[in-house]
N, C-alpha and C positions, 0 to 999 in steps of 0.2 A: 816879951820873954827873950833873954840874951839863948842863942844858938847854941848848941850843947859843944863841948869838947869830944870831936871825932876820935872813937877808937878805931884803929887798924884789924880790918878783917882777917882770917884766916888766908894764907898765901894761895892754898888748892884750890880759896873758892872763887881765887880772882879772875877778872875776863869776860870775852864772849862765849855763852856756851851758845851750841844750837839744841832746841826744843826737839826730841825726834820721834819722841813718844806722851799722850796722856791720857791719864783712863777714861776721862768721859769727852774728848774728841778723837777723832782722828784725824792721821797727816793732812788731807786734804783742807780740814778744818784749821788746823794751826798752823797751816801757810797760807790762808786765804787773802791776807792782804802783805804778802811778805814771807820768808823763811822766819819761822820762829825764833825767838831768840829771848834769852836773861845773860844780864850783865852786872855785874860787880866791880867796884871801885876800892881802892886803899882807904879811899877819905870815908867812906861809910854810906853811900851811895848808890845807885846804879839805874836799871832801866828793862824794862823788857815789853816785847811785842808780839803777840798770839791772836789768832783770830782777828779779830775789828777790835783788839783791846790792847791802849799802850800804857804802861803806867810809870814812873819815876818812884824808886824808892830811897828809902830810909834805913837803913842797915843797923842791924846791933850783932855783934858776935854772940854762939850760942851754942848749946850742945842740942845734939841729934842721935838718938841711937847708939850714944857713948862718944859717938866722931865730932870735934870740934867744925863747926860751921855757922850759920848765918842765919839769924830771925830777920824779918823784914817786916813793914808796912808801906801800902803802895795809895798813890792818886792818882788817877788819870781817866782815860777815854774808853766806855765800851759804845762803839758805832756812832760816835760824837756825842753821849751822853755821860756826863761823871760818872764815875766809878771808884771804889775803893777799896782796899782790904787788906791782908797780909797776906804771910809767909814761912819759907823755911826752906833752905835749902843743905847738903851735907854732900860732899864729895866719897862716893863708896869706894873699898879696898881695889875696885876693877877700875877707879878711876872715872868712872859715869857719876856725871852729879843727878842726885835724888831729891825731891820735895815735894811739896804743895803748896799750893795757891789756891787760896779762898778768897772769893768777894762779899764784903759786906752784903749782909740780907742776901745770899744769893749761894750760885754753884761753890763747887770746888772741886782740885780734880791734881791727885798728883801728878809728876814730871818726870821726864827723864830727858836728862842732855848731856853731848859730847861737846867738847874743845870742837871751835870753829876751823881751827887751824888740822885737824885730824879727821873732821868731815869731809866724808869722799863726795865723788862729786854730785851724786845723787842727794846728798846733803848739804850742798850751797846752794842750790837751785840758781 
């Protein structure tokens, strides 16, 4: 199958955010191997790291809540064992990106993240 034609993501949801909040971990859980983090790319892309789970995603532009932002699906590692699933994330009026993350057959657990770059410093660990 020929690679699809990237569409460009919403510009709010682009970047590192830091993970700072989720409902079914807490902080000490979603920095255990690293400051948490979700990342977005222009090309349709990105990446993120919570707990012992990394995944690479897939990006599609999307509505959320009425606000223009990002569906995803992810692969990758929970504790060196495959993993997969989607997503969704939306950038709110305060500025704090909002979503969830689900894993196949498995949890889920909404987000909350700020801009890496506006994490104090109890937020870059």
């Amino acid at each position: 199958m020929a690679p699809r034609k990237r569409t460009r993501l919403p510009e709010a949801v682009l970047g590192r955010w830091r993970i700072v909040e989720m409902d079914n971990w807490d902080r000490d859980a979603i920095d255990l191997c690293g400051p948490g983090y979700i990342e977005f790319y222009a090309n349709g892309t990105g990446k993120f790291a919570i707990i012992a789970v990394n995944g690479g995603m897939d990006c599609r532009p999307e509505q959320h809540d009425g606000r223009d932002g990002v569906g995803f699906s992810w692969e990758g590692n929970d504790e060196c064992d495959p993993a997969s699933g989607r997503g969704w994330a939306v950038v709110a009026e305060d500025g704090i990106l909002r979503g969830r993350l689900y894993f196949h057959l498995g949890d889920e657990s909404g987000f909350r993240a700020v801009p890496f770059d506006s994490a104090g410093p109890e937020e870059r660990h």
